[in-house]
N, C-alpha and C positions, 0 to 999 in steps of 0.2 A: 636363342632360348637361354633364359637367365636360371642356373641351378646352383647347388650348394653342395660343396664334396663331402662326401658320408667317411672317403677316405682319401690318403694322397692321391695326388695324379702330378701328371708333367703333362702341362699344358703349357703351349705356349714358349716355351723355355727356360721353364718357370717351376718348381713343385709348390702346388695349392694345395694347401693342408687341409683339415677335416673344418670345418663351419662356416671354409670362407666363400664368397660368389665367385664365380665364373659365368662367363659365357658365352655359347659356342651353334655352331650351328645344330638346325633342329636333327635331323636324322644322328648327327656325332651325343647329341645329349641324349635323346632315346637309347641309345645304345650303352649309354654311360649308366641310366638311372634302370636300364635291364640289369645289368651288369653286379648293380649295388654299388657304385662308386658313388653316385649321387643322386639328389631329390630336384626335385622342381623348388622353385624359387618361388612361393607365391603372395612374398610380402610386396612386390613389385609392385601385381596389377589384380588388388582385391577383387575390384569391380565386375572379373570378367566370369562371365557368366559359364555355368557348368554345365555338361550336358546331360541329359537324364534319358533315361529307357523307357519306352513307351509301357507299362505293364501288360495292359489291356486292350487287344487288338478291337476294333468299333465294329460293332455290327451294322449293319447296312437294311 
């Protein structure tokens, strides 16, 4: 999962400051971007498509 740190972290053995990428496994980045340390990274992979909520259940 490629994200962008909102704030420091020690990743790696490293401190990544605020704007730079990283990237890390999926559940370690979910946890990161709960957290508020970081965002998703979605200049990577524009393309990928997003997923929407059904509004309106079909009648039958």
């Amino acid at each position: 999962m490629k994200l962008i740190a909102l704030k420091p972290i020690y990743f790696g053995g490293v401190v990544v400051t605020e704007g730079h990428r990283l990237e890390t496994l999926e559940q370690h980045g979910r946890e990161l971007i709960e957290k508020g340390y970081a965002m998703l990274d979605v200049t990577e992979n524009p393309e990928q498509p997003v997923a929407k909520a059904n509004k309106k259940a079909k009648k039958q």
